[in-house]
N, CA, C and O atoms as a MOPAC input file, in Angstrom:
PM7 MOZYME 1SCF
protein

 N    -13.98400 1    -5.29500 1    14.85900 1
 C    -13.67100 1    -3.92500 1    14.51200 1
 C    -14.85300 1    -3.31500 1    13.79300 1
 O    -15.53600 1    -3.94900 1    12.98900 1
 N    -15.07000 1    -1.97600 1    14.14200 1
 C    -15.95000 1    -1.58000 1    13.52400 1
 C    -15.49600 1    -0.88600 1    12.07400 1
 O    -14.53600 1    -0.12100 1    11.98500 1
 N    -16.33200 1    -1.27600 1    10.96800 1
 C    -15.93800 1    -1.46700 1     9.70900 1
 C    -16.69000 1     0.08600 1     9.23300 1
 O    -16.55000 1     0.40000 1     8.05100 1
 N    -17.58900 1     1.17200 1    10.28000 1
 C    -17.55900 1     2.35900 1     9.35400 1
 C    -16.79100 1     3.47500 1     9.90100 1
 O    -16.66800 1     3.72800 1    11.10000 1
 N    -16.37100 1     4.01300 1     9.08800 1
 C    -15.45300 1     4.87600 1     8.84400 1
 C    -16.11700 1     6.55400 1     9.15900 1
 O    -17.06700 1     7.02600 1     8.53500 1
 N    -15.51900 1     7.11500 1    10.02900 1
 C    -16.60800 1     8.56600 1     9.68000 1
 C    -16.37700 1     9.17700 1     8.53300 1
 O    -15.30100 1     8.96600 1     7.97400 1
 N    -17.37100 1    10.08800 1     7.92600 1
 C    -17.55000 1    10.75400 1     7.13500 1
 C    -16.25000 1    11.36700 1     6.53800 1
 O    -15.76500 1    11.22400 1     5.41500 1
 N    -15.68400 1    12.33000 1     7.96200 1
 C    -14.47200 1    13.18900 1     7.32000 1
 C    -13.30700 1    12.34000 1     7.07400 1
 O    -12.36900 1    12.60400 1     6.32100 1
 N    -13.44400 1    11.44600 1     7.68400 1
 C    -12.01200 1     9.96400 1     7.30800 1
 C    -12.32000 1     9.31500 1     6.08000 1
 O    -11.34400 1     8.91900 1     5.44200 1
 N    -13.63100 1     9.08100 1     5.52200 1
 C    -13.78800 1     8.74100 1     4.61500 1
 C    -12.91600 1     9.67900 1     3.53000 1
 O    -11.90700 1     9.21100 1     3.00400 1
 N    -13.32600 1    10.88200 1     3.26800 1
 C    -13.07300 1    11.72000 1     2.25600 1
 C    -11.76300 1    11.83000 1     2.31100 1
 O    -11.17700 1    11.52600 1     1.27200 1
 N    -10.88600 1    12.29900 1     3.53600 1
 C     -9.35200 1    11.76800 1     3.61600 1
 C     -8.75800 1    10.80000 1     3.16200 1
 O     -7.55100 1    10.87800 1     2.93500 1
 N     -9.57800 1     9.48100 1     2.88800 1
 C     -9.12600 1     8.33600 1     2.40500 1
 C     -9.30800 1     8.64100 1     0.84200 1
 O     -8.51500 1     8.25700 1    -0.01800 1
 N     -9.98300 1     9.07700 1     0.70000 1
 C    -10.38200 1     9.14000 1    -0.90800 1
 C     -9.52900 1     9.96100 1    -1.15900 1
 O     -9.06900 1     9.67100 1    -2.26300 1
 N     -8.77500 1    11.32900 1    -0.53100 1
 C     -8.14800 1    11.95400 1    -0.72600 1
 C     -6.47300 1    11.58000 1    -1.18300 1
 O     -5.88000 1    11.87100 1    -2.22200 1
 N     -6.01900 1    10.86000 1    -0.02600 1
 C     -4.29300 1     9.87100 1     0.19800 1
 C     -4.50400 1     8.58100 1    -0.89000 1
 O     -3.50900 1     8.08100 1    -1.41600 1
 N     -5.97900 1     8.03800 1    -1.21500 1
 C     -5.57700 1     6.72000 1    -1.85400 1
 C     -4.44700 1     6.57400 1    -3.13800 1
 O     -3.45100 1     5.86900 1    -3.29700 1
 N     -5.03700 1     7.46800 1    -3.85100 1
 C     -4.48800 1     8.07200 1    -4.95900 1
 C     -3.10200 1     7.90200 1    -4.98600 1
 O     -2.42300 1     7.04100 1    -5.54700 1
 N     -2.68400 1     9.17000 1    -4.06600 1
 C     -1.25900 1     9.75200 1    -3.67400 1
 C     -0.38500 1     8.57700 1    -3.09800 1
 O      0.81900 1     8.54400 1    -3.35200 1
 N     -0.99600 1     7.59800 1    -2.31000 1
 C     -0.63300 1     6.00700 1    -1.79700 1
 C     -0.01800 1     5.11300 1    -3.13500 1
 O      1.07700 1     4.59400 1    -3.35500 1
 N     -1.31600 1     5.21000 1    -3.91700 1
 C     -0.92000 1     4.21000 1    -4.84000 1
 C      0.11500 1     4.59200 1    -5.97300 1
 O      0.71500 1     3.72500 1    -6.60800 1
 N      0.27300 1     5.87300 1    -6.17100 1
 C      1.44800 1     6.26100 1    -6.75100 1
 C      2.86200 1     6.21000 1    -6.39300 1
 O      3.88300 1     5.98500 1    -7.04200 1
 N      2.56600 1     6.54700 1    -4.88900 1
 C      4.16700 1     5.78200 1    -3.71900 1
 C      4.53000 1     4.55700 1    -4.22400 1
 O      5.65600 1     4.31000 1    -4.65700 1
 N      3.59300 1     3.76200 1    -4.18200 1
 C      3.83700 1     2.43500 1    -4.20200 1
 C      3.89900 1     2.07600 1    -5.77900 1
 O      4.49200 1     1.00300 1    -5.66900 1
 N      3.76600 1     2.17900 1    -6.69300 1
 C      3.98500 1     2.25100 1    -8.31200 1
 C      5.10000 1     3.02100 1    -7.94200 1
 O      5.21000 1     2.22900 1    -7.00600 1
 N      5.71100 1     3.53100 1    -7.83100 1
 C      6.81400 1     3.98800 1    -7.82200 1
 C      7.94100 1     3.35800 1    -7.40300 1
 O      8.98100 1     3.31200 1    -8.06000 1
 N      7.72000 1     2.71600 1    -5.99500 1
 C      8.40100 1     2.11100 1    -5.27800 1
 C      8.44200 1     0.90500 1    -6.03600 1
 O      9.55800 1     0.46400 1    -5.76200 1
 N      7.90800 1     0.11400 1    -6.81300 1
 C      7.50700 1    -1.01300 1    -7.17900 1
 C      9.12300 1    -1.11800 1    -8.53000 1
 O     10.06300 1    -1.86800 1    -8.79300 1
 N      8.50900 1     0.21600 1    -8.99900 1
 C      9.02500 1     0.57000 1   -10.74700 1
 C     10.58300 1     0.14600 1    -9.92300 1
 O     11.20400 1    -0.85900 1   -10.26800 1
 N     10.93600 1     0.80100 1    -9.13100 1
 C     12.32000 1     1.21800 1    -8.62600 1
 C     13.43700 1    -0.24100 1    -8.10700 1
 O     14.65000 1    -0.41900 1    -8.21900 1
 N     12.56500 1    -0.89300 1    -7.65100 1
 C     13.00700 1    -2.59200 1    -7.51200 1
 C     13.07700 1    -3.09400 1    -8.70900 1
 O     13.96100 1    -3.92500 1    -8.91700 1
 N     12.02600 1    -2.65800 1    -9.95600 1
 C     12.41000 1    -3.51900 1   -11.21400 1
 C     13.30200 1    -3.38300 1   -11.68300 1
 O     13.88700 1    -4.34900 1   -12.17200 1
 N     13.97100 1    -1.72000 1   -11.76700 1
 C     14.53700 1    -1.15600 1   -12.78600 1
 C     16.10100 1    -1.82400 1   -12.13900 1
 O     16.97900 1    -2.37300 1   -12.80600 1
 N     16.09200 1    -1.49500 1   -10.20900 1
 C     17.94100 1    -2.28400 1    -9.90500 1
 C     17.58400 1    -3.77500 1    -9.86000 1
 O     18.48000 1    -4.50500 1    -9.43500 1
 N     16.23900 1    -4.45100 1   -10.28600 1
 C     16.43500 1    -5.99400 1   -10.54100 1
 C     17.05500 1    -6.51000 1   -11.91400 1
 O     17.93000 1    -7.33600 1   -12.17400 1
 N     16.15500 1    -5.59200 1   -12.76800 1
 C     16.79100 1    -5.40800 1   -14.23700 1
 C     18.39600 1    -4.89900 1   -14.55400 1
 O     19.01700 1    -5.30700 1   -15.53600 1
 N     18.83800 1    -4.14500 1   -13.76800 1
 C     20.25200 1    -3.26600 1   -13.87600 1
 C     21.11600 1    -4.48800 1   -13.34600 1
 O     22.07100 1    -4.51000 1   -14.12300 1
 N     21.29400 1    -5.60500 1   -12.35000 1
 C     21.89900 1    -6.52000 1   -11.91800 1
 C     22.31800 1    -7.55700 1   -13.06900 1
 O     21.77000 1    -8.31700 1   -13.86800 1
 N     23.57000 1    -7.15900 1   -12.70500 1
 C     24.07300 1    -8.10100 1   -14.00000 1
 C     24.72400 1    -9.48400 1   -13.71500 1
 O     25.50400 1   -10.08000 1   -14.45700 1
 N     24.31700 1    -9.83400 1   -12.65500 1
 C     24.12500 1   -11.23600 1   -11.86600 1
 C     23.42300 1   -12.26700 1   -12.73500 1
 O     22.21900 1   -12.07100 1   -12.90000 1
 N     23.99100 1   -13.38400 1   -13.34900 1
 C     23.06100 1   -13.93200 1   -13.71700 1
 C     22.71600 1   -13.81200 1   -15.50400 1
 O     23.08400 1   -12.85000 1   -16.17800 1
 N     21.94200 1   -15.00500 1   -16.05900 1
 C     21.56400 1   -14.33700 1   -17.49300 1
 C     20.47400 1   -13.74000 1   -17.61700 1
 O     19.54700 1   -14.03200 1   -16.86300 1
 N     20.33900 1   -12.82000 1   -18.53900 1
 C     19.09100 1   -12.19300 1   -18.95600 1
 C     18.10300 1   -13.08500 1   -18.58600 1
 O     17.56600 1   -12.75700 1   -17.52800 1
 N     17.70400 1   -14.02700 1   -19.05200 1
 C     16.75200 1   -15.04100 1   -18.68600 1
 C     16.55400 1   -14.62000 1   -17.39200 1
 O     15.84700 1   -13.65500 1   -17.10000 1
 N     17.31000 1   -15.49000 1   -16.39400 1
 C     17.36200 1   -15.30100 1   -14.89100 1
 C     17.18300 1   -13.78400 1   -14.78500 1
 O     16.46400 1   -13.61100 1   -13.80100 1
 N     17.53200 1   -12.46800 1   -15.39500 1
 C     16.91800 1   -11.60900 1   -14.44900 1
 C     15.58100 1   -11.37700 1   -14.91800 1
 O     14.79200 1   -10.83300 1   -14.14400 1
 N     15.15900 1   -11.75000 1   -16.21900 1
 C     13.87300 1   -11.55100 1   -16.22700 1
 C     12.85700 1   -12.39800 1   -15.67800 1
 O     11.65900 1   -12.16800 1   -15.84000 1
 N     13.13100 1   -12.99000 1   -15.28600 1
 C     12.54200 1   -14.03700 1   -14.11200 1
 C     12.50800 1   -13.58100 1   -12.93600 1
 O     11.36600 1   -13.43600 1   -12.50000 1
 N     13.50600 1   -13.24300 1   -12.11800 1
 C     13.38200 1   -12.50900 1   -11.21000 1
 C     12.67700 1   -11.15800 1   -11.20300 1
 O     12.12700 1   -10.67100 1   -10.21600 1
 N     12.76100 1   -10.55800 1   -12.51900 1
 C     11.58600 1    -9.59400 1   -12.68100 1
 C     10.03500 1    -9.65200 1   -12.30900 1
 O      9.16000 1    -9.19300 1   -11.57500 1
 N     10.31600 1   -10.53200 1   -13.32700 1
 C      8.69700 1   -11.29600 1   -13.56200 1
 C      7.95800 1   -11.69300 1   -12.09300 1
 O      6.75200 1   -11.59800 1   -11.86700 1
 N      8.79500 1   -12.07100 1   -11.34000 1
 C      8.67000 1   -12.70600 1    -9.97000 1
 C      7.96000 1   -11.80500 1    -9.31300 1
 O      6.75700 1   -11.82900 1    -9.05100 1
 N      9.00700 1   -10.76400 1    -8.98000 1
 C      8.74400 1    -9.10500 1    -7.95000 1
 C      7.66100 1    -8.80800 1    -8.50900 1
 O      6.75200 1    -8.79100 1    -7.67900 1
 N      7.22800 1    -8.48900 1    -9.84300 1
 C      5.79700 1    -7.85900 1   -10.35000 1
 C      4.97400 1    -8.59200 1   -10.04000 1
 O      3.83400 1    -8.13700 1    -9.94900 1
 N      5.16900 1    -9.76700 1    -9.80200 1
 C      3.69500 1   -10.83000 1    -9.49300 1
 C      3.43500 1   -10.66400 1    -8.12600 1
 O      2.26700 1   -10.57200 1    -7.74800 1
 N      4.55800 1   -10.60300 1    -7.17600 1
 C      4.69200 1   -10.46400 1    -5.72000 1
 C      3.90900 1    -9.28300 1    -5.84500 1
 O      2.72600 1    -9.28400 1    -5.50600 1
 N      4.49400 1    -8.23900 1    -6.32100 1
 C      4.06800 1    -6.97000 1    -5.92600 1
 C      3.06000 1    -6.74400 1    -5.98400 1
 O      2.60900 1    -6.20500 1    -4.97400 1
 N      1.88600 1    -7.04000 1    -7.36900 1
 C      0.52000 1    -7.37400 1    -7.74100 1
 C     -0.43900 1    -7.52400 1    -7.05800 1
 O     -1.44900 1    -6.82000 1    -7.07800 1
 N     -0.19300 1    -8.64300 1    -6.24300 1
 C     -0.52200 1    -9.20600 1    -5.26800 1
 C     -0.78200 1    -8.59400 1    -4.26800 1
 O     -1.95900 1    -8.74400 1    -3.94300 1
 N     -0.09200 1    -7.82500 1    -3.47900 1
 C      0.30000 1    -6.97900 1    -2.37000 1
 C     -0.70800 1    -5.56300 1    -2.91200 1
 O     -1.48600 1    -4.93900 1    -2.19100 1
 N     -0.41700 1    -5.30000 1    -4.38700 1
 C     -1.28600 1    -3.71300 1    -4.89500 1
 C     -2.75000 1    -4.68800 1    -4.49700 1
 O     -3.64100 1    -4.17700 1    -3.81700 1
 N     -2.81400 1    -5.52100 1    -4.79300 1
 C     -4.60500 1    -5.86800 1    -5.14300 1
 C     -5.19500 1    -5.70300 1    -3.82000 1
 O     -6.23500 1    -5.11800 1    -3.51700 1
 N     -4.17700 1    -6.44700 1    -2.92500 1
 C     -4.57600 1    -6.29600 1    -1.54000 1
 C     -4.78500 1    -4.65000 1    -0.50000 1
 O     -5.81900 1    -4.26900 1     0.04900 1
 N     -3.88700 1    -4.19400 1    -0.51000 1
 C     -4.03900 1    -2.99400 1    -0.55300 1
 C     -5.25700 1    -1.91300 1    -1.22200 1
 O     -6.08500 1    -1.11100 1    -0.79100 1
 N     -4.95500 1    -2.26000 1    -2.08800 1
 C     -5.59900 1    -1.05900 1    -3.05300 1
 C     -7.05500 1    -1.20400 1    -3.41900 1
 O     -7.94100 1    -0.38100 1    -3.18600 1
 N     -7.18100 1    -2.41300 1    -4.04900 1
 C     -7.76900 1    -2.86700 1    -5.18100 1
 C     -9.75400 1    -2.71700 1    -4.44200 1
 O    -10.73000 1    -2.48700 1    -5.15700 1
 N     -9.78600 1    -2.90400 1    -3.12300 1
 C    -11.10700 1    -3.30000 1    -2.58700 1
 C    -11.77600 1    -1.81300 1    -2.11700 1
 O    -12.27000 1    -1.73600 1    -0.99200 1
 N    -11.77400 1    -0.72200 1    -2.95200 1
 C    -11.98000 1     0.65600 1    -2.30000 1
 C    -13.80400 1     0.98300 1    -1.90000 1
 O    -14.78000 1     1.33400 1    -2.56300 1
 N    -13.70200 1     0.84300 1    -1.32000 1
 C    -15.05500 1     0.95900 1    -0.79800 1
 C    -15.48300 1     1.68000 1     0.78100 1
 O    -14.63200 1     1.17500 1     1.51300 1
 N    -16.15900 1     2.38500 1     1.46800 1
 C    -15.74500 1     3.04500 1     2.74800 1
 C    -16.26500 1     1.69600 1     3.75900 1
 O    -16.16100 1     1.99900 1     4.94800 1
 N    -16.67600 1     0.60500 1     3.58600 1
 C    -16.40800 1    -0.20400 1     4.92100 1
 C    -15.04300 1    -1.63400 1     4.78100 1
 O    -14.91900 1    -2.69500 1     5.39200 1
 N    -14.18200 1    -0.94400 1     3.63100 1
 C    -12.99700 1    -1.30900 1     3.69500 1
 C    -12.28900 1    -0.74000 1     4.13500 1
 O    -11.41900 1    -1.26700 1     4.82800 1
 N    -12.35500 1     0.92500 1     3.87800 1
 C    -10.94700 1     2.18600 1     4.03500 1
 C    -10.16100 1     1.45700 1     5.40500 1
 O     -9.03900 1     0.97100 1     5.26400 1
 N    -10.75100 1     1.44000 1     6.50700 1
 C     -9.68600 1     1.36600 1     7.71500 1
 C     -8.89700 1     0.51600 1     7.49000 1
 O     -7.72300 1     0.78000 1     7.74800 1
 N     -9.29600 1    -1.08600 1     6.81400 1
 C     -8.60400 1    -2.15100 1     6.72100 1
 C     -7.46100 1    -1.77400 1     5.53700 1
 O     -6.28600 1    -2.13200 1     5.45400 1
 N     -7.94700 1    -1.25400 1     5.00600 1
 C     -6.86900 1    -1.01900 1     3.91900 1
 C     -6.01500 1    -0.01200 1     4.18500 1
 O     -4.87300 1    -0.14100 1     3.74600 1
 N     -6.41400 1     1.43400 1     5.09400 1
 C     -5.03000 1     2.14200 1     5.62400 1
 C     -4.19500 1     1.13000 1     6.49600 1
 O     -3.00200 1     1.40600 1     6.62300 1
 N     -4.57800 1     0.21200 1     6.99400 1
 C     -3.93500 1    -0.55400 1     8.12200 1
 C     -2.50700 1    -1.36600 1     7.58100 1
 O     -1.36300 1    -1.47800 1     8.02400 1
 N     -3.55200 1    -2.07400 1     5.86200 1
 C     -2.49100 1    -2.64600 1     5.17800 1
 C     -1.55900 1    -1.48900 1     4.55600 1
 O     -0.37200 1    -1.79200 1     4.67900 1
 N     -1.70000 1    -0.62600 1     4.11500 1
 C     -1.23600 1     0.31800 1     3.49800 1
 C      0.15600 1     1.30800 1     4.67400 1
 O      1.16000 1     1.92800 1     4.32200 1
 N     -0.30400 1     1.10000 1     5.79800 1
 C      0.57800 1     1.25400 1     7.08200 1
 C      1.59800 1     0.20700 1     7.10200 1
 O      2.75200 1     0.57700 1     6.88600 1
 N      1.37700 1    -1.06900 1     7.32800 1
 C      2.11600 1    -1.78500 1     7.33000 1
 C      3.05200 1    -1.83100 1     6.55800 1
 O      4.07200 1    -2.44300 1     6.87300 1
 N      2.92900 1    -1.17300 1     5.31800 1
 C      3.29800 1    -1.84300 1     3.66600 1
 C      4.41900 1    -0.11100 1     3.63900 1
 O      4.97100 1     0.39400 1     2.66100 1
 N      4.39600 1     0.50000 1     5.42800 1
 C      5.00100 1     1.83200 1     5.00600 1
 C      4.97800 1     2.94600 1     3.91900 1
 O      5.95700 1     3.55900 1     3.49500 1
 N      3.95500 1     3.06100 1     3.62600 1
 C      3.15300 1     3.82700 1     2.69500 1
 C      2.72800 1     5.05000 1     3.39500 1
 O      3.21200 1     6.17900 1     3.30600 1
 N      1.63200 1     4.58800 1     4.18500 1
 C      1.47000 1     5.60100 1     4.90400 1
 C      2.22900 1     6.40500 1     5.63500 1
 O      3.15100 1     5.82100 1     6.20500 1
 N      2.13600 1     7.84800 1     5.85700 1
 C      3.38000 1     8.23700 1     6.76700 1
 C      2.77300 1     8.63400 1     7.78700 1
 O      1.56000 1     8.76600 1     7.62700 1
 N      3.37300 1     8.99300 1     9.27300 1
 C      2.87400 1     9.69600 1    10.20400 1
 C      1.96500 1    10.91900 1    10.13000 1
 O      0.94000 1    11.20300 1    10.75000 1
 N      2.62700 1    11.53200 1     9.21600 1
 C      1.55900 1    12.75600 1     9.00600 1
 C      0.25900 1    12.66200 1     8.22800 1
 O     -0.73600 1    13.38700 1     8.23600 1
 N      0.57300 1    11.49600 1     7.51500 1
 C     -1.29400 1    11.35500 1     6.38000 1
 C     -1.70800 1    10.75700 1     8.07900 1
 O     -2.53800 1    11.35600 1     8.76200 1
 N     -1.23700 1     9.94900 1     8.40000 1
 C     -2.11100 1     9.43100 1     9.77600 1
 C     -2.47000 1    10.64800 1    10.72600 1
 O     -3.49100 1    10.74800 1    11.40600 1
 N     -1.73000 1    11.28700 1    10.66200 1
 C     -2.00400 1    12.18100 1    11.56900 1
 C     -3.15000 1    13.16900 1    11.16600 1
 O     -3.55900 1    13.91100 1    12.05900 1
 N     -3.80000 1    13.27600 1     9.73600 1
 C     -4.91700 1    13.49400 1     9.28200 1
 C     -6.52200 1    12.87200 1     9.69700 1
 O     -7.66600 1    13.30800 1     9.56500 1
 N     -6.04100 1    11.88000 1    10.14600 1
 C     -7.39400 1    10.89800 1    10.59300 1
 C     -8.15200 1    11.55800 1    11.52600 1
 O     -7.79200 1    12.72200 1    11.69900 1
 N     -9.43400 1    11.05500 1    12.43100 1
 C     -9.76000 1    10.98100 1    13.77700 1
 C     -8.54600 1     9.62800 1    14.68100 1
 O     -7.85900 1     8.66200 1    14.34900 1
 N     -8.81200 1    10.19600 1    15.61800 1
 C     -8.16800 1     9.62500 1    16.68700 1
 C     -8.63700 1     8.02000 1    16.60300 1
 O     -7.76500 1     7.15200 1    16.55300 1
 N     -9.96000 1     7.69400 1    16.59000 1
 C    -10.83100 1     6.80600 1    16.40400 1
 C    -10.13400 1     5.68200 1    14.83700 1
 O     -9.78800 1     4.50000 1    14.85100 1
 N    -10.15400 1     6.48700 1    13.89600 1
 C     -9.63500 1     5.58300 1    12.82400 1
 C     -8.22100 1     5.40700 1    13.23400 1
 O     -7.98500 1     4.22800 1    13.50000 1
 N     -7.59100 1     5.90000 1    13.31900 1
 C     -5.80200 1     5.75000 1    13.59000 1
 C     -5.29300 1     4.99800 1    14.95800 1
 O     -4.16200 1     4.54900 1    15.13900 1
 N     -6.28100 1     4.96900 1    15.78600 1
 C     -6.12900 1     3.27900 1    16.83700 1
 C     -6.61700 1     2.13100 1    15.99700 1
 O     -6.16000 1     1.04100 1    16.34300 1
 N     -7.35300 1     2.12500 1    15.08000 1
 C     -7.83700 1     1.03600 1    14.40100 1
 C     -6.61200 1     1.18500 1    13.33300 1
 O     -5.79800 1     0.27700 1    13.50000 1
 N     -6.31100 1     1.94600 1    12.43900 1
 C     -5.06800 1     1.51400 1    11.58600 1
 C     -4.70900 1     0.76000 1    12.05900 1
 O     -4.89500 1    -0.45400 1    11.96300 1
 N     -3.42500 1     2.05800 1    13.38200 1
 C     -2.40600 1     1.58900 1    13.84400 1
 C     -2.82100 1    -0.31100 1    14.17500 1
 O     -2.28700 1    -1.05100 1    13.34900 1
 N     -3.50500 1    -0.88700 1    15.04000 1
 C     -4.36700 1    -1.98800 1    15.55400 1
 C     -3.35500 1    -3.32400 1    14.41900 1
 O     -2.52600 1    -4.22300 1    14.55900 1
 N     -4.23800 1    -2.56300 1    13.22100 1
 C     -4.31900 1    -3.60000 1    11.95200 1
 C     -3.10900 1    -3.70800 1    11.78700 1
 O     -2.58000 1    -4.79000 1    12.04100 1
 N     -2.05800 1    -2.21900 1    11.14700 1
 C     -0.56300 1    -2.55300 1    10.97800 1
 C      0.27200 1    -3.43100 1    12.02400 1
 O      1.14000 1    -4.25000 1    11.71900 1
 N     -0.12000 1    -3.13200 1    13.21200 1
 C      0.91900 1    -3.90800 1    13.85300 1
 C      0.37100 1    -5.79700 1    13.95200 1
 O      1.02700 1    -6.63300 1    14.57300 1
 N     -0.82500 1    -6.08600 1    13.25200 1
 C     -1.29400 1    -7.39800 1    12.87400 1
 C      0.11900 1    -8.63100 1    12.22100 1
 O     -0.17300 1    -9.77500 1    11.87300 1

């Protein structure tokens, strides 16, 4: 795959990363708060299971997020696709050219 990105996809990326990673901090917060609210279990056990999801999740942000650089962007909208973040319409912002390569990666 070719790893550069054009110019105007670049700046689009720089544009959604942001707005991405706030989806996903959000989405993240929202699993803690009904992991925490489950009254399954002792406190212990749900904070464990807390503890768990944030490490999972961590993991998944670092991957995603964490490597921002423009001969990463495609690989990382791809993960960021997969991870349903992205929506049709930020994709639909791209070139044609980057968004066969997303799409490519998400369905990996």
């Amino acid at each position: 795959m070719n790893a550069n990105i054009p110019e105007s996809d670049w700046r689009r990326f720089k544009e959604v990363h942001a707005k991405l990673l706030e989806r996903y901090c959000d989405r993240i917060l929202e699993e803690v708060a009904a992991a925490s609210r489950n009254t399954k279990g002792t406190a212990h056990e749900r904070y464990l299971k807390v503890y768990k999801l944030i490490k999972e999740r961590d993991k998944q942000l670092a991957n995603a997020f964490d490597d921002f650089r423009r001969s990463t962007a495609v690989l990382q909208l791809g993960i960021m696709r997969r991870m349903k973040l992205l929506t049709d319409e930020e994709l639909g912002l791209f070139s044609e050219q980057t968004r066969i390569h997303v799409e490519a990666i998400a369905s990996l």
